[in-house]
C-alpha positions as a printed NumPy array, in Angstrom:
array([[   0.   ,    0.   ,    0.   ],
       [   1.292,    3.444,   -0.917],
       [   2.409,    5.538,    2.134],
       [  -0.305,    8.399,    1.865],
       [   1.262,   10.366,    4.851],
       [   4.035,   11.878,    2.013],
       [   1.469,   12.612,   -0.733],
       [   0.589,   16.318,   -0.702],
       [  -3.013,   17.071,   -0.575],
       [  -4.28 ,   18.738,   -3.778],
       [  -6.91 ,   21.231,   -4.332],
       [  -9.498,   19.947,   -4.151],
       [  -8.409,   18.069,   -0.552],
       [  -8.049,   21.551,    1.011],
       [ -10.672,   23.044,   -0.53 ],
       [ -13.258,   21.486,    0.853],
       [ -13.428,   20.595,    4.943],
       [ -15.751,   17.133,    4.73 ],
       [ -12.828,   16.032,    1.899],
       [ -10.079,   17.632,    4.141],
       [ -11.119,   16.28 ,    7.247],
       [ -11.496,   12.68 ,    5.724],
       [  -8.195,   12.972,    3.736],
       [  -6.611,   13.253,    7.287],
       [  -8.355,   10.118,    8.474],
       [  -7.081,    8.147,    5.6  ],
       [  -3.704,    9.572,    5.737],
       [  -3.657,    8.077,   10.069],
       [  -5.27 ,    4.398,    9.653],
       [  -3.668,    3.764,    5.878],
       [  -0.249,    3.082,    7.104],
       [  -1.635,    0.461,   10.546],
       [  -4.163,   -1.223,    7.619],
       [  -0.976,   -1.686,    5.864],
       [   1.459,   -3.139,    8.654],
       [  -1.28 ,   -5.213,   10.072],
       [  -1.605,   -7.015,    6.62 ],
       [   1.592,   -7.706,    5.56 ],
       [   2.612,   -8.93 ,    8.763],
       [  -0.14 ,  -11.035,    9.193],
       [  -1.595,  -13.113,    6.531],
       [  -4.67 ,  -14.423,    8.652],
       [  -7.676,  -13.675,    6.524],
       [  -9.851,  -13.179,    9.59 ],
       [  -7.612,  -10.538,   10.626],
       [  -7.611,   -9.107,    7.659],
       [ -11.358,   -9.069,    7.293],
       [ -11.565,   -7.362,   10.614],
       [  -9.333,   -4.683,   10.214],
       [ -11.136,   -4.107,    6.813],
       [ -14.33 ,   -3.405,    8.232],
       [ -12.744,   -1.718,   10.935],
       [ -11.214,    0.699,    8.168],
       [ -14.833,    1.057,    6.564],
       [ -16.308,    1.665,    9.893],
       [ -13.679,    4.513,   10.474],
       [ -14.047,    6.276,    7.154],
       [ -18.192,    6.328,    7.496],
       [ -17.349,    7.672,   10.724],
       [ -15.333,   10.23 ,    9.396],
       [ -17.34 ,   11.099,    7.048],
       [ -20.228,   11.857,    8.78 ],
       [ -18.36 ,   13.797,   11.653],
       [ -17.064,   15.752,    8.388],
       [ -20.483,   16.559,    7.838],
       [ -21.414,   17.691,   11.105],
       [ -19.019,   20.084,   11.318],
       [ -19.229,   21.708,    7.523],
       [ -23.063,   21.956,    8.203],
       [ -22.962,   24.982,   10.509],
       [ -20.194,   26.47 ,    8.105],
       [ -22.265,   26.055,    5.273],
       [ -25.844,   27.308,    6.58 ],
       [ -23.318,   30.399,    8.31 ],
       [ -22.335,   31.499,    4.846],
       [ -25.99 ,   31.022,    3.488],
       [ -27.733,   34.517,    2.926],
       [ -31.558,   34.477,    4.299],
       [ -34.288,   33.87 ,    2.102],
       [ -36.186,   36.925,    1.103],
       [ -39.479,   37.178,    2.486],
       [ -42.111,   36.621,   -0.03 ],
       [ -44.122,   39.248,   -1.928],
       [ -47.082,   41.026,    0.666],
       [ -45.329,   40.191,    3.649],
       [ -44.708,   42.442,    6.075],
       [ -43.693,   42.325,    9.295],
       [ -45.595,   42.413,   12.621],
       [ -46.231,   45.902,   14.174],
       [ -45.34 ,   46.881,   17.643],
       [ -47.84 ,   46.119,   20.16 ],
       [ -47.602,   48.279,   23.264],
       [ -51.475,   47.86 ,   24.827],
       [ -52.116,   51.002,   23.145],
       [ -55.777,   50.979,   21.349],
       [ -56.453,   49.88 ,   18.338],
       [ -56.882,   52.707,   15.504],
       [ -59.98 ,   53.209,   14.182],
       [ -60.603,   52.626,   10.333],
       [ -64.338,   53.712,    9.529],
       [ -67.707,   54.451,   11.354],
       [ -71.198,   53.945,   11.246],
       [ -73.473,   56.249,   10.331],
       [ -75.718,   57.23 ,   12.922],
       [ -77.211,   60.519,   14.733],
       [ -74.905,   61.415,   17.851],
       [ -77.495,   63.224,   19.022],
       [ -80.238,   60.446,   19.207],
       [ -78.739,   57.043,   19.127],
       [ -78.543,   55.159,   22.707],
       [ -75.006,   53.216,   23.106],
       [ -75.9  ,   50.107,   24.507],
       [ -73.589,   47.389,   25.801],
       [ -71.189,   45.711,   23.116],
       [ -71.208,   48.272,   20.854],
       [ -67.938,   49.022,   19.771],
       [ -67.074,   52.811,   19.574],
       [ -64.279,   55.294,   17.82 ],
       [ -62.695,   57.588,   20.357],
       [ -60.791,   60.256,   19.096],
       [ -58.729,   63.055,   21.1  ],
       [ -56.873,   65.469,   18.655],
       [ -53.076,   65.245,   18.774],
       [ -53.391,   62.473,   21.763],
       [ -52.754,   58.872,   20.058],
       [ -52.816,   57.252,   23.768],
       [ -56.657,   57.856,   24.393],
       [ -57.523,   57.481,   20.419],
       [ -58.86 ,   53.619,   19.763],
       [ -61.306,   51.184,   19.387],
       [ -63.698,   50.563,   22.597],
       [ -66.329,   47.748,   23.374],
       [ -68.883,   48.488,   25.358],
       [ -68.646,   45.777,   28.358],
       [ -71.991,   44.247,   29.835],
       [ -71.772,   46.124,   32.945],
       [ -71.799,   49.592,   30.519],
       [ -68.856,   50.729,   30.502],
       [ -65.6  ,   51.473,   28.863],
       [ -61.826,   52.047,   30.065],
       [ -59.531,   54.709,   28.983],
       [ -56.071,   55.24 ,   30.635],
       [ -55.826,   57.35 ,   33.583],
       [ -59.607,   58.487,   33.344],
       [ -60.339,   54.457,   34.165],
       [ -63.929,   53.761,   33.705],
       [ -66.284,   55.918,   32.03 ],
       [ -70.118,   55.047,   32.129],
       [ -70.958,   54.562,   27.869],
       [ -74.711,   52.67 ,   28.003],
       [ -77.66 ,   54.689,   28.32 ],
       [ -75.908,   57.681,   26.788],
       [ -75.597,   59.567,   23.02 ],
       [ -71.856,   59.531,   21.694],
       [ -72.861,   63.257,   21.929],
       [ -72.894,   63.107,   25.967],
       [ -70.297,   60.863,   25.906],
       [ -68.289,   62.945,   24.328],
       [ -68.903,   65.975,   26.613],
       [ -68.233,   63.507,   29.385],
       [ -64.625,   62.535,   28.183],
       [ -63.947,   66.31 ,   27.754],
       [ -64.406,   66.528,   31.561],
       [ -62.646,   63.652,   32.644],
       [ -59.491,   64.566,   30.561],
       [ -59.57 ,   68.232,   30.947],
       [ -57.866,   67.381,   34.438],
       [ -54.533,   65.823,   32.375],
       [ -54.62 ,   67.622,   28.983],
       [ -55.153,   71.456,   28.37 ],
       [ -58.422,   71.976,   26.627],
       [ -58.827,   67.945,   24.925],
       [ -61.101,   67.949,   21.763],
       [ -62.849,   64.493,   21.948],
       [ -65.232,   62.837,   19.276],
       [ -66.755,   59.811,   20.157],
       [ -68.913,   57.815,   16.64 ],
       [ -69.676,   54.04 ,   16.32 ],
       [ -67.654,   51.839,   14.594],
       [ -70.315,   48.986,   14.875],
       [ -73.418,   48.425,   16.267],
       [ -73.842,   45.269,   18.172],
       [ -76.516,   46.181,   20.672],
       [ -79.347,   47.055,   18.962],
       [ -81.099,   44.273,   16.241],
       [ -83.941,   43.383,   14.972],
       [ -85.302,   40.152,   12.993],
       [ -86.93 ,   39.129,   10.038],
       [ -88.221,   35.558,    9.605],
       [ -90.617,   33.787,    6.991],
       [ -91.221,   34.028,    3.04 ],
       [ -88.328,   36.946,    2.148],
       [ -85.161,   36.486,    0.275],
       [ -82.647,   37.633,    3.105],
       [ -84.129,   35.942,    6.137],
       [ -81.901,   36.929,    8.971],
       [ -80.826,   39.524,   11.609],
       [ -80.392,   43.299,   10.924],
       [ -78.846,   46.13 ,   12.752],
       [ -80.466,   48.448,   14.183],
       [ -78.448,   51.67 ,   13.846],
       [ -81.006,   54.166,   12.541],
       [ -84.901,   54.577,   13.158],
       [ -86.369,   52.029,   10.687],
       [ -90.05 ,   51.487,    9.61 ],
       [ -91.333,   47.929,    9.079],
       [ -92.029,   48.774,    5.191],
       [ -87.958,   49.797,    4.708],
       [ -87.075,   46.411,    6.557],
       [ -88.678,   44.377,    4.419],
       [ -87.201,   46.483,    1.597],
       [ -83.973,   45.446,    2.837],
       [ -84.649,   42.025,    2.853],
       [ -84.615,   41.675,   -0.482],
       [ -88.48 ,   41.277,   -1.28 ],
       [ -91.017,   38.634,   -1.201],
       [ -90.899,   34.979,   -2.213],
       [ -93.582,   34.054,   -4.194],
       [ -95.791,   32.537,   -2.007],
       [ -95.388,   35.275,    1.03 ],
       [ -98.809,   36.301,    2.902],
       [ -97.97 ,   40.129,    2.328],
       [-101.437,   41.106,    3.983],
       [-100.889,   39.049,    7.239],
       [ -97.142,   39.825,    8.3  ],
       [ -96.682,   39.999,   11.988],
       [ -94.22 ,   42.165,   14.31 ],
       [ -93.369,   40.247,   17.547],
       [ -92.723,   42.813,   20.14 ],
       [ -92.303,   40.889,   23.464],
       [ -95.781,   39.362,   24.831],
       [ -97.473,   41.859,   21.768],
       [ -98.037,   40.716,   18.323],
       [ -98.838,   43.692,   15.511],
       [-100.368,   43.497,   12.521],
       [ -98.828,   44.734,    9.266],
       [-100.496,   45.021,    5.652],
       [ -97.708,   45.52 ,    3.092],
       [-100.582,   45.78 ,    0.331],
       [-102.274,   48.319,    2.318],
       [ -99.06 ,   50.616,    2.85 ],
       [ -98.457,   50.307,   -1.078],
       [-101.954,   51.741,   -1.602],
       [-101.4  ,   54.426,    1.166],
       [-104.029,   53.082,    3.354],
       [-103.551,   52.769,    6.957],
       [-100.337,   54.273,    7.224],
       [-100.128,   53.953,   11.401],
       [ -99.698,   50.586,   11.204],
       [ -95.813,   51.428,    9.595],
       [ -94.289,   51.624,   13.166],
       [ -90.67 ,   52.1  ,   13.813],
       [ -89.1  ,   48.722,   14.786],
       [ -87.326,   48.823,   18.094],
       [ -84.44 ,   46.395,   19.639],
       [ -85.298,   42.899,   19.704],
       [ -88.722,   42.873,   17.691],
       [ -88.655,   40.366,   15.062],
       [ -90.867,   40.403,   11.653],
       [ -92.678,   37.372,   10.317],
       [ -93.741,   36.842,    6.848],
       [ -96.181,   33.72 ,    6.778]])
């Protein structure tokens, strides 16, 4: 066998550290694989120290690996993120910004629990957000705490907030409109096209409702629709209203009253 140890490694042997690395472990066991065969002629011998040899190369080989791996995925640049990605915002607990409104009277709608409203105090980002309405009525702002919403007009409750900033900011100009009301709904059931729930956000007669529901079917009663209102049950003539009789009976729905078109 050829004496590796005074062969100089090429190229290609330093170029790369798994070849490098495994060059070095051939150069070691070549010359004992040698000795131990010509000295001993024993063919079991020689079949052990072969797959010893084998055993120590694969060895070799894969410790070669493990230690190019980290070089390699080092020197790797990072993937670039894919197209619409972006990365997450801060989040500091400061409230969400508001995006759009609904469009109601702040003079005559009621805030009721779990509607969500916009808050906004000119040049003052920490009191400007999104707030729910909890259960219990009320809403949180920072250092203010909690400030009584249900029961009151987003007109009030904006005169409110004045006062209970006014002792922490100089003269605060607060507008309070609803992102999304979630408190006040009404139902419509039976033979129309858009069976479902509604919101209740502005005054709304029975005849627009069923305007809004997309019509009739074809067999609907139109002359015997009924408006549940608790324990009461009101008659409605859609026939009638289109001839501009008995116009009374076009009542403004309130919260929770639900419409039935046999």
């Amino acid at each position: 066998m050829f004496p590796l140890e005074h062969h100089q490694p090429s190229t290609m042997v330093t170029g790369s550290p798994r070849i490098r690395l495994l060059y070095q472990v051939i150069v070691k066991i070549a010359p004992e694989f040698d000795s131990w065969t010509m000295a001993r002629k024993d063919f079991s011998t020689v079949a052990r120290n072969a797959v010893s040899v084998v055993l120590t190369l694969v060895s070799g080989l894969w410790l070669a690996g493990l230690t190019a791996a980290p070089a390699l995925a080092q020197n790797r640049e990072p993937a670039p993120p894919p197209a619409g990605f972006a990365a997450p915002g801060r989040s500091d607990g400061a409230p969400a910004r508001p995006d759009s409104s609904v469009a109601v009277d702040p003079k005559t709608y009621v805030i009721g629990a779990q509607d969500i409203l916009s808050i906004k105090v000119w040049r003052e980002q920490d009191f400007t957000g999104l707030y729910t309405v909890r259960p219990d009525g009320k809403i949180t702002l920072p250092l203010i705490g909690d400030v009584h919403a249900s029961g009151l007009t987003p007109e009030r409750l904006s005169d409110q907030l004045k006062q209970g900033l006014s002792n922490y900011i100089n003269s605060p100009d607060v507008s309070v409109s609803l992102q999304a009301v979630n408190s006040k709904k009404f139902y419509i059931t039976g033979e129309v096209n858009r069976p479902g729930e509604y919101m209740l956000a502005i005054p709304t007669k029975v005849f627009e409702a069923l305007s809004n529901a997309g019509g009739f079917r074809d067999f609907a009663n139109k002359k015997r629709i009924i408006i549940i209102r608790g324990a009461d049950r009101l008659r409605f003539n859609y026939q009638d209203i289109l001839k501009g009789k008995n116009l009374e009976q076009n009542i403004y729905l309130e919260n929770g009253d639900t419409v039935v078109v046999p």
